[in-house]
Each structure stands twice: as C-alpha cells, then as structure tokens.
C-alpha positions as a printed NumPy array, in Angstrom:
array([[ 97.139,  28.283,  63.919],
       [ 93.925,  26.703,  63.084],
       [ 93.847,  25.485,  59.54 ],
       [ 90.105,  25.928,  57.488],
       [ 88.795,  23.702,  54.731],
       [ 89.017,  25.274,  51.374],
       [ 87.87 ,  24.543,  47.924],
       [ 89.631,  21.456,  46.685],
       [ 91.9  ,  20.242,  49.831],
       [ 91.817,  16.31 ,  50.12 ],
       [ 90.34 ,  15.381,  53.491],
       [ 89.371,  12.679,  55.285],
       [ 85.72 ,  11.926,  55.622],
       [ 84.332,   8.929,  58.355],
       [ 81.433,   6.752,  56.76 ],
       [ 78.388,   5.231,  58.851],
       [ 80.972,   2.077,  59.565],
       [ 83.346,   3.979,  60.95 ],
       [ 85.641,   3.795,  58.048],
       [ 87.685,   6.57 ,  56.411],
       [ 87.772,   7.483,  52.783],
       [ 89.348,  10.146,  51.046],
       [ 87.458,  13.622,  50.247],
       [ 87.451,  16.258,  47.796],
       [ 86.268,  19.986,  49.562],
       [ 83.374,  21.352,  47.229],
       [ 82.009,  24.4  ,  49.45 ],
       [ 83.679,  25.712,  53.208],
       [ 81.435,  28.697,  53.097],
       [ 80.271,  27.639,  57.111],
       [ 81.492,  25.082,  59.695],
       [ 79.655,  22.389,  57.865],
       [ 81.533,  21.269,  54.632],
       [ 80.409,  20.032,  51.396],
       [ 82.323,  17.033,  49.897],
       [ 82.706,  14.517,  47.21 ],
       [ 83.708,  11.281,  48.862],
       [ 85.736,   8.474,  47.434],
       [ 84.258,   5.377,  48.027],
       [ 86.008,   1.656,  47.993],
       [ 83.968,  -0.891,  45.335],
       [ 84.664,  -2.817,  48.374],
       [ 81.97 ,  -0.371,  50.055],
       [ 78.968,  -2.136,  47.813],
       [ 78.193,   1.314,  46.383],
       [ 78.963,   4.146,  44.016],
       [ 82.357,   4.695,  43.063],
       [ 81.685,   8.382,  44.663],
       [ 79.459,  10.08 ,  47.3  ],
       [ 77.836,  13.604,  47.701],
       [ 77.937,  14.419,  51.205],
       [ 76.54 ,  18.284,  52.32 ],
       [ 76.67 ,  19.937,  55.724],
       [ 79.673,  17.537,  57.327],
       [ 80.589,  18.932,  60.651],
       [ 84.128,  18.401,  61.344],
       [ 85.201,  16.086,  64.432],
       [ 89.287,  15.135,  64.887],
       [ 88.53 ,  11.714,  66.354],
       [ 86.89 ,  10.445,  63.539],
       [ 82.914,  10.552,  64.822],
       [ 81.064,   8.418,  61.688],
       [ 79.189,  11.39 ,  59.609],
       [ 82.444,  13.967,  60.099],
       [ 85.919,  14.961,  58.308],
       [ 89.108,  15.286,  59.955],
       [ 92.077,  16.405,  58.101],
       [ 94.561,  13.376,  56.925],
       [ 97.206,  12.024,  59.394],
       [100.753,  12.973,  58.989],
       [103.442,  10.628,  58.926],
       [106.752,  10.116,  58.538],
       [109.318,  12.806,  58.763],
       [106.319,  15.342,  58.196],
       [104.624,  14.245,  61.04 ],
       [105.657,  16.658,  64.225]])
C-alpha cells in the first residue's frame, strides 16, 4: 500500500546540498507537495523555508521529499 502526503505529516525534504531537513505538509492536493521546511542556523539562512510544487523522489534527489527512515524495532 502506497502511503500519500497529507496535511501536517512530518517529512523529509532534500536541500540544494544534498542535505535533509525535516518538513511540515501544507497542501497534497497533486503529486507536487507544498511544505514548510526546517532549516539548521547552521544552514546560513532562515530558521524556516517555503517550498511549493516538491516532487517526491525516495533516494533523496536535492529539490524532493521522501518520507523519514525507520529504525529500530519499527523498521521492517
């Protein structure tokens, strides 16, 4: 089963650097997401980012969101 983006689920979202910061969902209403991005002050910008129209991509592409690794015992 295929799991879609909805309105507030934490995500993972890849920045220009490759790096991957935690994500707030704003609008799923198509393939391309909405989200509020996290940023690290280590980053050299705002504490949070606007991002529209982020196309989804599970290995982690710079511009896209994945959903958040599992680990542990909840990992399967």
């Amino acid at each position: 089963m295929e799991v879609k983006p909805t309105l507030g689920r934490i995500v993972h979202y890849c920045n220009e650097n490759g790096q991957q910061r935690p994500a707030i969902v704003t609008s799923a209403e198509t393939e391309e997401i909405h989200l509020l991005v996290f940023c690290d002050i280590n980053d050299g910008a705002l504490p949070t980012a606007y991002k529209v129209g982020v196309p989804f991509n599970a290995s982690g592409k710079p511009g896209s969101w994945h959903w958040p690794e599992r680990l542990g015992a909840d990992a399967g």
